[in-house]
Residue, then its C-alpha position, 0 to 999 in steps of 0.5 A: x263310186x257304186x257297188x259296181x263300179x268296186x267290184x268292176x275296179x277290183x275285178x281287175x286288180x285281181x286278175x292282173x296279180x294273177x296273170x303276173x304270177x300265171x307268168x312266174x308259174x310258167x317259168x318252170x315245168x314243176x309249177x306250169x300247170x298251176x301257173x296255168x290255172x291261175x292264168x285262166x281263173x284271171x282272164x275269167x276274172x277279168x271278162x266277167x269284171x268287163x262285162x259289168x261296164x257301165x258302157x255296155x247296154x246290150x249283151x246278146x251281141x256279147x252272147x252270140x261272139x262268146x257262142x261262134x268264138x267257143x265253138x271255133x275254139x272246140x273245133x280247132x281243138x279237135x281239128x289239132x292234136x297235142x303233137x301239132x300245138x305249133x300249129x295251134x298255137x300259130x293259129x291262135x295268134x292269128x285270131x288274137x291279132x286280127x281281133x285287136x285290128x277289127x277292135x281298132x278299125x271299128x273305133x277309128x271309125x267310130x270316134x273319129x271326130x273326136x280323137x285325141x292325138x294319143x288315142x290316135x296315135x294308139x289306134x295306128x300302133x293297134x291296128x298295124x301291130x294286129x293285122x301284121x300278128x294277123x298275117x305273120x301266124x297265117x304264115x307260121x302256121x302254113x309253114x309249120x303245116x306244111x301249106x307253104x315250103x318251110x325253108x326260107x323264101x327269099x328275094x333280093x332287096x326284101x330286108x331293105x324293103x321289109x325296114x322300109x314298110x316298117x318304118x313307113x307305117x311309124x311315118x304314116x302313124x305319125x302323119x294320122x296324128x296331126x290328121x287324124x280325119x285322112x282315113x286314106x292313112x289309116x287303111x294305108x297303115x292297116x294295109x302294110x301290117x297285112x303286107x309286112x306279116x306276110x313278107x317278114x315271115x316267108x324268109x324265116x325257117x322252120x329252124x328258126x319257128x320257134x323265137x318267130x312264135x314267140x315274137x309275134x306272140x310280143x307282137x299280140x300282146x303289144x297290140x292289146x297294150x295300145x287297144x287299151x290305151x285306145x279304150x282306156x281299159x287297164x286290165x288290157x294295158x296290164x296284160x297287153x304289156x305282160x305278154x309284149x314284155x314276156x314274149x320278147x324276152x322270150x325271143x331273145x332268150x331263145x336267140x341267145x340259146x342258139x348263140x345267134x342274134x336277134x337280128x339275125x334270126x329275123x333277117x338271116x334266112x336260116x333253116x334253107x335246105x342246104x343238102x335237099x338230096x341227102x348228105x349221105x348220098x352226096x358226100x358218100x360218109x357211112x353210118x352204121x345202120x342197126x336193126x331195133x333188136x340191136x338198139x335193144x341189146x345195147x339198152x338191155x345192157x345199160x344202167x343209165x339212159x338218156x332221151x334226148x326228144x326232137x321234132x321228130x317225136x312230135x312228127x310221129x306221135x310217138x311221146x307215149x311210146x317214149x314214156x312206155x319204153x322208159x317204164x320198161x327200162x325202169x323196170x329193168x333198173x335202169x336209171x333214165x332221165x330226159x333232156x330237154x334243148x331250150x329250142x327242141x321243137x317248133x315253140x317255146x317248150x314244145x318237148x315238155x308240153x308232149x311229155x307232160x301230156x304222156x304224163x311223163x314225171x317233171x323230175x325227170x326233165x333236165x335242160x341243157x345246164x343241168x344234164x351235159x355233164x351227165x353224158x359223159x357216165x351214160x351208158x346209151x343215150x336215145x335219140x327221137x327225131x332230134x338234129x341239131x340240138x345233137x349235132x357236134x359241129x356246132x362245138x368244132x365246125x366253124x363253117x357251119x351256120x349253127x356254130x356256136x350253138x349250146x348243144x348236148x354232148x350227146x357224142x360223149x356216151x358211151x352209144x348213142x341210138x338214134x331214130x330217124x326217118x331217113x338220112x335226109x338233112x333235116x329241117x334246117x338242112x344242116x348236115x349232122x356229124x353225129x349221125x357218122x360216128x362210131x358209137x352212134x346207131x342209125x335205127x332209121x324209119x317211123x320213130x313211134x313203131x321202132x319204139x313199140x319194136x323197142x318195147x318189146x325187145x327191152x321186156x324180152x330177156x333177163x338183164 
């Protein structure tokens, strides 16, 4: 073995020990950031390791890929702020899957009459895995940008249809292996992962975007797995298997906390508008609407105080006024502390990704288990642009479709403050009751100027 064929085998040993502990380093907020840079000191790693292949002779190609694909990097980066990562993250899927299929097409191809049966076999899995990642964040991202309507678009049969597409792609990969020369197939295998992208996204909701983020993010990570049985490459067998492996746990970790099954997220068009026009003007409840100068009488008052950050704080922008009036409360000494749903957003970890970028303290996130009991001895509790993670019927109603759903006991404080733009049902179109209680404030309107008005009337007064 020469000198570079040691350095090239090391190279990736290397990385794979530290994408595993990337991982282990993402499993909490205290140790994100670590994990992060150790992530992306392996995948460097890992390139610079590939790059001394002996199979690679001529690098300016190399070169002029690495310039386009840094340069729209940089510019999706600025096109999409901190509060749209979803977006971005969507996005990023979609390059990723559509990499690994042109990587497949090309080697089918390119190696075609001397295929082996299992490298035919990978290549199939490749290429459908990545054009269907490729279309199905095409589709999350429009829905989460607002390019598509956001509430599930359904159509009689599609489950039956969608099954049969997917299970027609597993019979034709089978039929590529024993004639590995029929390129009819294999573009007829390319061709459904772009349909079923398309079709199996549509009827999900925007309640439900975040396991759906998750899961093509397994769906990415497959496809690089069977890209690197195709080449022979470990490093992407390694990290292929990782992130398949991590973002399916991932998917079902997220169903479980919103007590739903797997299956049924991917097939129960949840997040439908149910009260397009307003469950308070069909159904006539009333709400106690208060002014910020209320909101800020009650926090003046309070020793203890709960954020509890949704959607809608990403919406508005508002995570730095959020930090700004938990310092002025802290100020006061008031003892504030942030509560964070495993499914508050539109990904995995949406919440703490904007509060960490206000540079908000890790030590004041508590999730669900650690920080319910807590509600009960709160003195006021605020929330910003959260629905059902705060919604009660999930613990009474049993008609309701969230039902089952851990949420917060946020109704248990003493007054609860929440910042609204509207009355409007949210993006799931479940009907909030904690919105109609006694003790729950409606301060209604863009949650980051009601928040710097909030600021204001906190540092006004004495205690």
């Amino acid at each position: 073995m020469t000198p570079t064929e040691v350095v090239f085998s090391l190279s990736y040993v290397v990385a794979a020990v530290l994408f595993i502990l990337c991982l282990r380093g993402l499993a909490g907020p205290e140790t994100a950031r670590r994990g992060l840079m150790l992530g992306e000191i392996g995948m460097l790693i890992a390139v610079v390791g590939t790059l001394l292949h002996r199979d690679i002779i001529r690098y300016d190609w190399i070169v002029a890929g690495l310039l386009l694909g840094s340069a729209i990097g940089v510019a999706i980066s600025a096109w999409i702020p901190m509060t749209k990562m979803p977006e971005r993250i969507a996005l990023s899927h979609s390059f990723g899957g559509l990499a690994t299929a042109l990587v497949g097409v090309a080697e089918y191809l390119r190696e075609t009459a001397y295929l082996t049966q299992f490298k035919t076999a990978a290549l199939g899995f490749e290429t459908f895995l990545g054009f269907l990642t490729f279309t199905g964040s095409v589709m999350a991202f429009g829905k989460l940008q607002g390019f598509i309507r956001g509430a599930p678009i359904t159509w009689k049969g599609q489950n039956v249809l969608n099954i049969g597409l997917f299970v027609g792609a597993l019979a034709a990969i089978g039929l590529l292996v024993a004639h590995r020369e029929m390129q009819v197939v294999f573009f007829a295998i390319a061709g459904t992962g772009l349909a079923v992208g398309v079709m199996a996204v549509l009827p999900i909701g925007g309640a439900d975007m975040p396991v759906v983020i998750s899961l093509l993010n397994s769906y990415a990570g497959l496809a690089a797995c069977a890209t690197g049985f195709a080449l022979s490459s470990q490093i992407l067998i390694i990290c292929g298997a990782l992130d398949g492996s991590s973002g399916l746990l991932l998917s079902m970790l997220m169903s479980k906390a919103m007590n739903r099954s797997f299956s049924n997220v991917l097939f129960g068009a949840f997040g439908t508008a149910l009260q397009p026009s307003g469950p308070v003007r069909q159904l006539g409840r009333s709400y106690n609407e208060a002014t910020v100068e209320d909101a800020g009488a009650v926090l003046k008052a309070s020793q203890s105080v709960i954020v509890v950050p949704g959607y809608g704080m990403a919406v508005s922008q508002a995570q730095h006024a959020v930090r700004d009036l938990a310092a002025a409360l802290e100020r006061r000494g008031v003892d504030v502390k942030y509560a964070i749903h495993p499914v508050a957003g539109r990904m995995p970890g949406h919440m703490n990704v904007l509060l960490a970028e206000a540079n908000v303290s890790y030590d004041k996130l508590f999730d669900l288990d650690d920080i319910n009991d807590d509600f009960a001895r709160t003195d006021a509790v605020v929330v910003v642009g959260a629905n059902d993670v705060v919604n009660p019927a999930a613990k009474k109603d049993a008609s309701s479709p969230i039902y089952g759903m851990p949420v917060f006991d946020v109704e248990s404080s003493r007054s609860v403050i929440v910042l609204k733009r509207s009355m409007n049902a949210g993006f799931s179109g479940v009907e909030n009751e904690l919105f109609f209680q006694q003790n729950t404030m409606m301060v209604l309107g863009d949650a980051k100027k009601t928040l710097l008005a909030m600021i204001g009337e906190v540092k006004d007064g004495g205690h």
